[in-house]
SERO-4910 file (N, C-alpha, C, O; in steps of 0.05 Angstrom, whole numbers):
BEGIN
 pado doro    nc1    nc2    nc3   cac1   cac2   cac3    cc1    cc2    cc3    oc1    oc2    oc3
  Unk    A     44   3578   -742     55   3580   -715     84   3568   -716     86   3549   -730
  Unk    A    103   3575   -704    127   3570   -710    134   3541   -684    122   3540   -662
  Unk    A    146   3529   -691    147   3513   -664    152   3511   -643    143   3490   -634
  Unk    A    168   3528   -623    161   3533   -599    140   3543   -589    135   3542   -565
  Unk    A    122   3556   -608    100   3566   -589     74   3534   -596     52   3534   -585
  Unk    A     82   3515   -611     62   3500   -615     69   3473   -592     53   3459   -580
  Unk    A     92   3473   -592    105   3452   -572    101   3426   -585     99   3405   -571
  Unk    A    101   3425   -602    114   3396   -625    135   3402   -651    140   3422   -666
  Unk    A    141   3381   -649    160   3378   -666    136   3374   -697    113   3365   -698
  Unk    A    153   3385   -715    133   3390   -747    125   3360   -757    140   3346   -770
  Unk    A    104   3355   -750    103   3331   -772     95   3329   -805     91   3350   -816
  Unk    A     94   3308   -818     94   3318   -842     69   3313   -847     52   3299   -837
  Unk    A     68   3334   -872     34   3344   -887     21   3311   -895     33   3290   -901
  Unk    A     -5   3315   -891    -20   3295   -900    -39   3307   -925    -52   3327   -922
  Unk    A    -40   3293   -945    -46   3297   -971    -71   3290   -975    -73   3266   -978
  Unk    A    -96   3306   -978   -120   3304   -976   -127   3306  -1004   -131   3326  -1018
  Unk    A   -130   3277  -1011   -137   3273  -1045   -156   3251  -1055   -154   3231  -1041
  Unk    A   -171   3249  -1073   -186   3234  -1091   -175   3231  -1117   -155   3245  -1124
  Unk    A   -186   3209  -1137   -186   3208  -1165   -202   3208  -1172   -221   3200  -1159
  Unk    A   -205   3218  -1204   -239   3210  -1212   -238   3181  -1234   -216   3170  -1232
  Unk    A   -249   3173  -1246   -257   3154  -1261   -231   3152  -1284   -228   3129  -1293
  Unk    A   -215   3173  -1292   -197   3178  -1307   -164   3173  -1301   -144   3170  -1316
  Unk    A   -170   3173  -1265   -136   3167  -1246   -133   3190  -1247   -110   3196  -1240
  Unk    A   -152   3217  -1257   -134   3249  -1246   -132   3249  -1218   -150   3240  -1204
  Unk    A   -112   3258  -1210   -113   3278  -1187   -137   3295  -1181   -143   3316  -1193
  Unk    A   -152   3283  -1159   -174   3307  -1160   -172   3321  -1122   -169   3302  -1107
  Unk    A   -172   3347  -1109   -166   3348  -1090   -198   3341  -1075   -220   3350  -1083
  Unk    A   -194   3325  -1053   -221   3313  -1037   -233   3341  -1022   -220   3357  -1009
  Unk    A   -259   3342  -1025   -277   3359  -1000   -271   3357   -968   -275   3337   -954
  Unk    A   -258   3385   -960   -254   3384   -937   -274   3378   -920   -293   3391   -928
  Unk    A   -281   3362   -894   -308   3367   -882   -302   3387   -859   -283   3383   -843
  Unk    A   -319   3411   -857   -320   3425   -838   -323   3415   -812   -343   3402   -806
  Unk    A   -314   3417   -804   -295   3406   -770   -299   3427   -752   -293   3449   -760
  Unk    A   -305   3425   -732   -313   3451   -715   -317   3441   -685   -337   3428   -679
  Unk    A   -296   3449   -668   -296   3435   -635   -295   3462   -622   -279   3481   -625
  Unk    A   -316   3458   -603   -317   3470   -577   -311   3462   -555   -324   3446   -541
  Unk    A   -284   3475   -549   -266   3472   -520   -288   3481   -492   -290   3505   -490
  Unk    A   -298   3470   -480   -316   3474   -461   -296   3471   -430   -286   3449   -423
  Unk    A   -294   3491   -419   -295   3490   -383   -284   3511   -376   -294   3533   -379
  Unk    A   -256   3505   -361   -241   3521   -346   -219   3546   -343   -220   3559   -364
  Unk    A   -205   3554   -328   -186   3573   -341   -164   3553   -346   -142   3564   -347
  Unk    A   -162   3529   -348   -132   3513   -361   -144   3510   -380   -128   3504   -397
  Unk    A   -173   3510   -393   -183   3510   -419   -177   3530   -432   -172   3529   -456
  Unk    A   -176   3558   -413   -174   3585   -432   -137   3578   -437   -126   3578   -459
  Unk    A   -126   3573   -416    -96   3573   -427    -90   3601   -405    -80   3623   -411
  Unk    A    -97   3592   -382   -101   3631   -361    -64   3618   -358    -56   3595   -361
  Unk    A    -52   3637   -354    -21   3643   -346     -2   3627   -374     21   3619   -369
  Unk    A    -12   3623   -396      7   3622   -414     17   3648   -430      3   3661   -445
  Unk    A     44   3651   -425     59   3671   -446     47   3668   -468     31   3686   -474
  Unk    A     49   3645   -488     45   3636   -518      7   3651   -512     -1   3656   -535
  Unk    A    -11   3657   -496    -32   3655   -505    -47   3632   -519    -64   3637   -536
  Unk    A    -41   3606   -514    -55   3583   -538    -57   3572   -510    -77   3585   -503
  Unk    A    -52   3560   -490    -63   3541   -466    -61   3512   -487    -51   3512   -510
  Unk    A    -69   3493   -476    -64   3473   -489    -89   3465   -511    -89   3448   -529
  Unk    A   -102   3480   -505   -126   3472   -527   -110   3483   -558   -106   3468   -578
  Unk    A   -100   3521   -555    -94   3532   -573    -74   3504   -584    -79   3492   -605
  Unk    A    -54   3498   -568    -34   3480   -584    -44   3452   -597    -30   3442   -614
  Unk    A    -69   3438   -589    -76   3412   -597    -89   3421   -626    -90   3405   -645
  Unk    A    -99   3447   -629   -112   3457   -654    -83   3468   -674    -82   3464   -698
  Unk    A    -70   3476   -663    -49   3487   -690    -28   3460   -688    -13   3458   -707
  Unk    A    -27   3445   -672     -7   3424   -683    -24   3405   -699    -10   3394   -716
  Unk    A    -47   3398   -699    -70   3383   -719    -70   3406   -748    -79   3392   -767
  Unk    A    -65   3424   -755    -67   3434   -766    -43   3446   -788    -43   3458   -810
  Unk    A    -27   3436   -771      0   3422   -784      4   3414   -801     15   3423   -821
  Unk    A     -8   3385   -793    -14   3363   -801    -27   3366   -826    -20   3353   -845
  Unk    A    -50   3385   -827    -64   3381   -850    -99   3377   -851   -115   3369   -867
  Unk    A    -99   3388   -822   -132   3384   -804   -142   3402   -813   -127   3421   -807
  Unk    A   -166   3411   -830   -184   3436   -831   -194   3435   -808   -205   3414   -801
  Unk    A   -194   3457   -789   -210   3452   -755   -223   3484   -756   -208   3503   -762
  Unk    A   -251   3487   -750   -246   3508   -728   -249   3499   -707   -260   3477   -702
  Unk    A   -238   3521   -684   -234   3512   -653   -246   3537   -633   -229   3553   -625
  Unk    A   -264   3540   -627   -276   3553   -606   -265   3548   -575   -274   3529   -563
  Unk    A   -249   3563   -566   -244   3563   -535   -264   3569   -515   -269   3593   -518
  Unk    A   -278   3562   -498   -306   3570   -487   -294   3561   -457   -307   3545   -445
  Unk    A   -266   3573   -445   -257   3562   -427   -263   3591   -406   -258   3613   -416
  Unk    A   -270   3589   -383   -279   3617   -370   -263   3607   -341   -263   3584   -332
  Unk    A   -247   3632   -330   -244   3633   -304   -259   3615   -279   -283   3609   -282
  Unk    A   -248   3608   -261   -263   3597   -244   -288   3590   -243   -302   3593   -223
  Unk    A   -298   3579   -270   -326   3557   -282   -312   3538   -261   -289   3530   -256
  Unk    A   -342   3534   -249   -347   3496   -239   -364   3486   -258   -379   3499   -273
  Unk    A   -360   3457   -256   -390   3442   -267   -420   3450   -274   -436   3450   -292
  Unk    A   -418   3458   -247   -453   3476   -236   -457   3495   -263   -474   3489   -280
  Unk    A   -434   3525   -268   -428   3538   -287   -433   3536   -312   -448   3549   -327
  Unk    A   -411   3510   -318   -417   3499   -342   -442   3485   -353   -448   3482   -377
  Unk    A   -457   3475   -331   -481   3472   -343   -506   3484   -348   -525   3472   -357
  Unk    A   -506   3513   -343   -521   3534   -340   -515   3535   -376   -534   3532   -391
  Unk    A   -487   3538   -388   -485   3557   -412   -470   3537   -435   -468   3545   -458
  Unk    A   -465   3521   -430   -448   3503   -449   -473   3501   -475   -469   3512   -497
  Unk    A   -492   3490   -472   -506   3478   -488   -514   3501   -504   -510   3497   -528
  Unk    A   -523   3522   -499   -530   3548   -513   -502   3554   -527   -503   3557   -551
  Unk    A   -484   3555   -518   -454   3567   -530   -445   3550   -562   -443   3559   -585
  Unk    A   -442   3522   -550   -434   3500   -570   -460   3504   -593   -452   3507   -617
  Unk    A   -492   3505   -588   -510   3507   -614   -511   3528   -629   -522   3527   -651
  Unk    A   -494   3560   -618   -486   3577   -631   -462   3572   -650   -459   3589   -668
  Unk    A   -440   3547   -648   -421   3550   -664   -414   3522   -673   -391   3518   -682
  Unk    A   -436   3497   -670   -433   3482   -674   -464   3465   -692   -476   3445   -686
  Unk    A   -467   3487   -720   -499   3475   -732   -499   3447   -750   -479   3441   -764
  Unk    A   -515   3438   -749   -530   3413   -746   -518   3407   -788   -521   3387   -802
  Unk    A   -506   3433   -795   -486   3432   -818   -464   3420   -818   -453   3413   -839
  Unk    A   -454   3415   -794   -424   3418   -795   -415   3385   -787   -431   3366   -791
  Unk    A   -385   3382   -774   -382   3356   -765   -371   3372   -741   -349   3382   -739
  Unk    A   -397   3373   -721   -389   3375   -697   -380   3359   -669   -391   3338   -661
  Unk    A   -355   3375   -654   -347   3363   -636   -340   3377   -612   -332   3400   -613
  Unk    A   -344   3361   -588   -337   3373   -562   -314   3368   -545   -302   3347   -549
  Unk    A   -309   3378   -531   -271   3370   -517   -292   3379   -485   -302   3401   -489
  Unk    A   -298   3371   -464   -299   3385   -435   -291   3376   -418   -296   3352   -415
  Unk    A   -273   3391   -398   -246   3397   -382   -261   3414   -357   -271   3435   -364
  Unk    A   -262   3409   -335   -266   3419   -309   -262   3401   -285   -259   3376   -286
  Unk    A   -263   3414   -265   -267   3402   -245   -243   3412   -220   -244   3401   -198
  Unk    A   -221   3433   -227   -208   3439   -211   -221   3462   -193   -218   3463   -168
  Unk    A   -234   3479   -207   -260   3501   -189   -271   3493   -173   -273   3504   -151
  Unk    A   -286   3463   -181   -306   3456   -159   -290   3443   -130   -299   3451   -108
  Unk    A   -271   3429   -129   -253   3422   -118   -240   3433    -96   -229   3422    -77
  Unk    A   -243   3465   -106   -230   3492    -89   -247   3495    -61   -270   3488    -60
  Unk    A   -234   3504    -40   -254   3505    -16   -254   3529    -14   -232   3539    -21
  Unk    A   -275   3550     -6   -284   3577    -12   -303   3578      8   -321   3562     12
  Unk    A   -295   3607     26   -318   3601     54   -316   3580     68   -336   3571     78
  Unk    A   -300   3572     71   -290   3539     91   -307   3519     73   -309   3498     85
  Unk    A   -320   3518     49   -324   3493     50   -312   3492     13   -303   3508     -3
  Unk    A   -319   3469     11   -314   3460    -24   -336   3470    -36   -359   3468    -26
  Unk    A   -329   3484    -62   -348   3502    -83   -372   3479    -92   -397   3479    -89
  Unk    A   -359   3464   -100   -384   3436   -111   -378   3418   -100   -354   3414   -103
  Unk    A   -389   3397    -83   -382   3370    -80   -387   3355   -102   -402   3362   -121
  Unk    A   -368   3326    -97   -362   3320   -113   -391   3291   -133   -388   3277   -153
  Unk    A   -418   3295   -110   -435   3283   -122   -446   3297   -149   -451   3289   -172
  Unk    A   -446   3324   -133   -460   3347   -155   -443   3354   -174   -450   3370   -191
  Unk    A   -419   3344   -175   -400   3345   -191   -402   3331   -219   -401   3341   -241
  Unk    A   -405   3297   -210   -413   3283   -224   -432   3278   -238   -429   3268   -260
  Unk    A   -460   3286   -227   -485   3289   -234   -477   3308   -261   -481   3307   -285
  Unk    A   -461   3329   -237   -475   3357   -272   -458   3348   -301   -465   3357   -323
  Unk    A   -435   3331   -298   -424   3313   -319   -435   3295   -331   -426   3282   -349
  Unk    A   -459   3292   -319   -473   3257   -322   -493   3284   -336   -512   3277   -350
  Unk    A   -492   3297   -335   -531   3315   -344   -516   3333   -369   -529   3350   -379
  Unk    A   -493   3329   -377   -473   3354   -397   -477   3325   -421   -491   3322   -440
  Unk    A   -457   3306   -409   -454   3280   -433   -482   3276   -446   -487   3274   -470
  Unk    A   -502   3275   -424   -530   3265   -440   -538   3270   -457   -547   3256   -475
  Unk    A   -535   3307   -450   -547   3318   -474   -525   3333   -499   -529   3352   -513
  Unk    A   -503   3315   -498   -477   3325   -517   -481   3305   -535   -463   3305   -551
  Unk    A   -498   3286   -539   -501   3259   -554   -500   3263   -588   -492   3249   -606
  Unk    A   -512   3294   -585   -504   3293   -623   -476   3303   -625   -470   3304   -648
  Unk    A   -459   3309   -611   -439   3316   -621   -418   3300   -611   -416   3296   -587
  Unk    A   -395   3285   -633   -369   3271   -620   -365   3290   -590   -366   3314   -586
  Unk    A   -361   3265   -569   -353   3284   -549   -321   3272   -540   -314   3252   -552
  Unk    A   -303   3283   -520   -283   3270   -505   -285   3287   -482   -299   3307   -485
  Unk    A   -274   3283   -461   -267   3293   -432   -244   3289   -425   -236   3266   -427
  Unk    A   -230   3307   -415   -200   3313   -420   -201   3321   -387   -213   3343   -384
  Unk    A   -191   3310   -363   -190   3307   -336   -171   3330   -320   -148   3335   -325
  Unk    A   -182   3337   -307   -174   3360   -290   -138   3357   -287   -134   3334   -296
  Unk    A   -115   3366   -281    -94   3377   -275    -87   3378   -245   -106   3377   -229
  Unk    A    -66   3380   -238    -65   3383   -202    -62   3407   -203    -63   3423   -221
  Unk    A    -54   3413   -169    -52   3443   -170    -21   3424   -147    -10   3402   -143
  Unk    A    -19   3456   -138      8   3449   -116      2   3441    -85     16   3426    -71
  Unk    A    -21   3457    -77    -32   3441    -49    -51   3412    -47    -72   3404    -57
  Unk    A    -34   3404    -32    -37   3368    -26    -68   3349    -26    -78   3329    -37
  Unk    A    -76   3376     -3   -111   3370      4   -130   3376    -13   -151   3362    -14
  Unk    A   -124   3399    -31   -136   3408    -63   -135   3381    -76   -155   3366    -80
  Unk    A   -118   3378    -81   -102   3345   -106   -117   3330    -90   -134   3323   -107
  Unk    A   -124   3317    -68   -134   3294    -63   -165   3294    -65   -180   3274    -66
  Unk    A   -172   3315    -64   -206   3322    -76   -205   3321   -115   -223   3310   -128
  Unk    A   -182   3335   -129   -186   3337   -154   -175   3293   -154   -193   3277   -161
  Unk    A   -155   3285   -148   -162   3258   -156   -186   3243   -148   -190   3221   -160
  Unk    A   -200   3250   -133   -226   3234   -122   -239   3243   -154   -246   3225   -168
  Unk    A   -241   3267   -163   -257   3278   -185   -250   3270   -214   -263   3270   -234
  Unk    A   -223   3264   -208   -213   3243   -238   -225   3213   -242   -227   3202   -263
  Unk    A   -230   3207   -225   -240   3178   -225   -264   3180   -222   -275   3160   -229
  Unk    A   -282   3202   -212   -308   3210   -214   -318   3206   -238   -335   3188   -242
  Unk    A   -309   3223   -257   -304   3240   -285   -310   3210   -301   -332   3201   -309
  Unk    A   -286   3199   -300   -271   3174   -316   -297   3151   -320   -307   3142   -341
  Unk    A   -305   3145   -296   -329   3129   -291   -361   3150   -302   -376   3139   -317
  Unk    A   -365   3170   -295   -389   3179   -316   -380   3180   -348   -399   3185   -362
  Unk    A   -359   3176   -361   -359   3187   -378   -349   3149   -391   -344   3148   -415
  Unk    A   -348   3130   -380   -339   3105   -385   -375   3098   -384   -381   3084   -404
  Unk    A   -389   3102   -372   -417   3103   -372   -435   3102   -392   -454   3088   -398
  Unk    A   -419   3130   -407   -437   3145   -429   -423   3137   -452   -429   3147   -473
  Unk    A   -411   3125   -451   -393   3112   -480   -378   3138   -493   -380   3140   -517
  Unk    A   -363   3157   -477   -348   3170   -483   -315   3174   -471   -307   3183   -449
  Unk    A   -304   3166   -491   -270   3179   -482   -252   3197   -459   -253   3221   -455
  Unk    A   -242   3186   -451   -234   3198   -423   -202   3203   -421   -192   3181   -414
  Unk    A   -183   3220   -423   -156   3231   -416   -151   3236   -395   -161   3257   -387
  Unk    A   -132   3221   -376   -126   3229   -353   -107   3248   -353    -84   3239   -358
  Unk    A   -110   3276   -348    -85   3293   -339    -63   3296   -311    -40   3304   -308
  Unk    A    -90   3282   -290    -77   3291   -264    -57   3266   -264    -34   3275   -260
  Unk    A    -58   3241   -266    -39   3226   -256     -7   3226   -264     11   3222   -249
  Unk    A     -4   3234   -301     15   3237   -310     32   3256   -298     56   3251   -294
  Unk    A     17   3286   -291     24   3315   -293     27   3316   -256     42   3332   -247
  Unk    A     11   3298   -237     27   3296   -211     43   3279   -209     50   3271   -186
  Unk    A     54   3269   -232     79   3253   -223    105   3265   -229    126   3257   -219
  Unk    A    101   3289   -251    119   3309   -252    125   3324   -244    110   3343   -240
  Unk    A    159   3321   -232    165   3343   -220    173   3375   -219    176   3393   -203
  Unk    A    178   3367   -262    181   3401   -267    156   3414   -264    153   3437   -258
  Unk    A    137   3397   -270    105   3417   -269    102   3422   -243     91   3443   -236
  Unk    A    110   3405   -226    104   3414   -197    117   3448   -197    105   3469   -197
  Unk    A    144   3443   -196    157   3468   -201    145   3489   -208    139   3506   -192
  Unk    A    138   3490   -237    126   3506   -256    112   3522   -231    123   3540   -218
  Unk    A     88   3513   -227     62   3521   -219     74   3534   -195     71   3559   -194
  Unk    A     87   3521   -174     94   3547   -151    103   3561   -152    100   3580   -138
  Unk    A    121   3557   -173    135   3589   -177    114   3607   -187    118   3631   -187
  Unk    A     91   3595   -195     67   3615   -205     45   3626   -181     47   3640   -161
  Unk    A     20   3608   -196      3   3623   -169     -9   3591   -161    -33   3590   -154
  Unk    A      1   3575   -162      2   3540   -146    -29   3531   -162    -47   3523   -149
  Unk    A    -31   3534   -190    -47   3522   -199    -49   3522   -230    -58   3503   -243
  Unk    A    -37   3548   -241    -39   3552   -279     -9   3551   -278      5   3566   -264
  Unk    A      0   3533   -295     32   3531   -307     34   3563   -333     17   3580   -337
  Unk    A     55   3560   -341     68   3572   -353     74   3557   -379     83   3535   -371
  Unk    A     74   3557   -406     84   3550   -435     85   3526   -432     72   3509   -444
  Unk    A    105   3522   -411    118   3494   -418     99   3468   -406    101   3444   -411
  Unk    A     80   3482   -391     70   3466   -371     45   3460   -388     39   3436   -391
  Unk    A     27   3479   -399     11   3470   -426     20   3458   -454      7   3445   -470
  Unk    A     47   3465   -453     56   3447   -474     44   3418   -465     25   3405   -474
  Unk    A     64   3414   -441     56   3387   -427     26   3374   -430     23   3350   -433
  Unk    A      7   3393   -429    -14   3388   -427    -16   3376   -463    -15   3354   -475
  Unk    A    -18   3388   -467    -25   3383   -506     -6   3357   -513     -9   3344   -534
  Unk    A      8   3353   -500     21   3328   -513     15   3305   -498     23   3283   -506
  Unk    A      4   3307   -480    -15   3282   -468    -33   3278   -476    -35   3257   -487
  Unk    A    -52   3292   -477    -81   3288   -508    -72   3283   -527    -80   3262   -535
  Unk    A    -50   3297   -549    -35   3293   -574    -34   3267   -569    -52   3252   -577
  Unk    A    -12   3255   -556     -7   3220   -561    -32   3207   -551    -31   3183   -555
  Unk    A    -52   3214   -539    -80   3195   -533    -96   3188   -564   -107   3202   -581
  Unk    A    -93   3158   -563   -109   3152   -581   -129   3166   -579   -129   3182   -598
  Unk    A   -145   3169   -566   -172   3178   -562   -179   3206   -585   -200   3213   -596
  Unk    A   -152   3217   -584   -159   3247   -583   -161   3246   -625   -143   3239   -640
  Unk    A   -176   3251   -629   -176   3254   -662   -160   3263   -683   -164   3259   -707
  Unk    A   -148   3273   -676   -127   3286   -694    -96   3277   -683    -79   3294   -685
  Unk    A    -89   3253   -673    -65   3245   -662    -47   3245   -667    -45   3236   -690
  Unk    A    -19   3254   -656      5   3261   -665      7   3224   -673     -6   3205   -664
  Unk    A     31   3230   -696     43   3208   -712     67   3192   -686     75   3205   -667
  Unk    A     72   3169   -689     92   3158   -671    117   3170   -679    122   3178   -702
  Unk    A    137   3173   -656    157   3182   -673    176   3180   -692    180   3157   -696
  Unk    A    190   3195   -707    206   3185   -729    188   3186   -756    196   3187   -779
  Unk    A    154   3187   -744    140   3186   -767    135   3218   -772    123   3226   -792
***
């Protein structure tokens, strides 16, 4: 991938090596690595030119680097919680066997959030619950939760922040990793931009770039960009 469409700057190769008993050079066993992107359409990457959304870019800039990954996108249109717990678990045991070193990334919560028919698609108990009933049974696989995004209307955003701190606390619960997107990404005002000039909720390139480089620098996230200069 060339670097504008990955939205990092190149870091340098990491050298995946062993010796044997002799001091040869011997090259080390890759371990098969295999993450399933689970949730939304900012999971699929819906209104990016580049086609990668930020998931595509957190996998080819780790890969850079020198990550053997596969990366399954399992990000669907206007999925809520409710959604995702109907199909996640069947999807991830199709591409994630009990062979491999499997892991999970899940991202929702701007669908449920949405008001549809005058009211909100999921409240935000059933919101939490169906996150509290996803982590439980995600226990064999590394998991992280990577936190919903704003949109451009005000009263939307103050239901998706009620759902970031929802999120944050089930998943602080379950002894799993938590990335906040919305607080960084509503304090920006080119993303604000971005998105109205769109359809007031999926950015454009630059705006998933954004996204991928807030997980990139999160410790949390496993494959972490280097500090800079490194």
């Amino acid at each position: 991938m060339s670097g504008p469409h990955v939205g990092f700057r190149r870091p340098a190769m990491r050298r995946f090596a062993s010796r044997d008993g002799n001091g040869a050079g011997k090259r080390a066993m890759i371990r098969d690595v295999r993450i399933c992107f689970v949730g939304d359409s900012f999971v699929n990457g819906t209104g990016d030119e580049a086609a990668l959304g930020w998931a595509g870019r957190l996998c080819a800039a780790a890969a850079i680097r020198g990550a053997a990954l596969t990366c399954y996108n399992l990000g669907i249109r206007r999925d809520t919680t409710r959604d995702i717990l109907l199909r996640w678990e069947r999807e991830c045991a199709l591409r994630l066997p009990a062979s491999c070193d499997g892991r999970m990334v899940l991202s929702a919560g701007v669908s449920d959030a949405a008001i549809e028919n005058g009211r909100v698609r999921v409240d935000i108990e059933e919101s939490s619950a169906n996150f509290r009933d996803i982590l439980c049974k995600a226990r064999r696989y590394a998991a992280l939760i990577v936190g919903p995004p704003p949109v451009s209307d005000d009263g939307w955003n103050e239901r998706i922040k009620a759902l970031t701190g929802a999120f944050a606390r089930e998943a602080d619960a379950q002894g799993v990793s938590y990335i906040d997107l919305f607080t960084p990404l509503a304090a920006d005002k080119a993303y604000r931009n971005e998105i109205l000039k769109r359809d007031g909720a999926h950015p454009g390139s630059a705006g998933y770039t954004k996204m991928a480089q807030i997980v990139d620098s999160s410790p949390h996230w496993w494959f972490q960009a280097g500090p800079p200069g490194h």
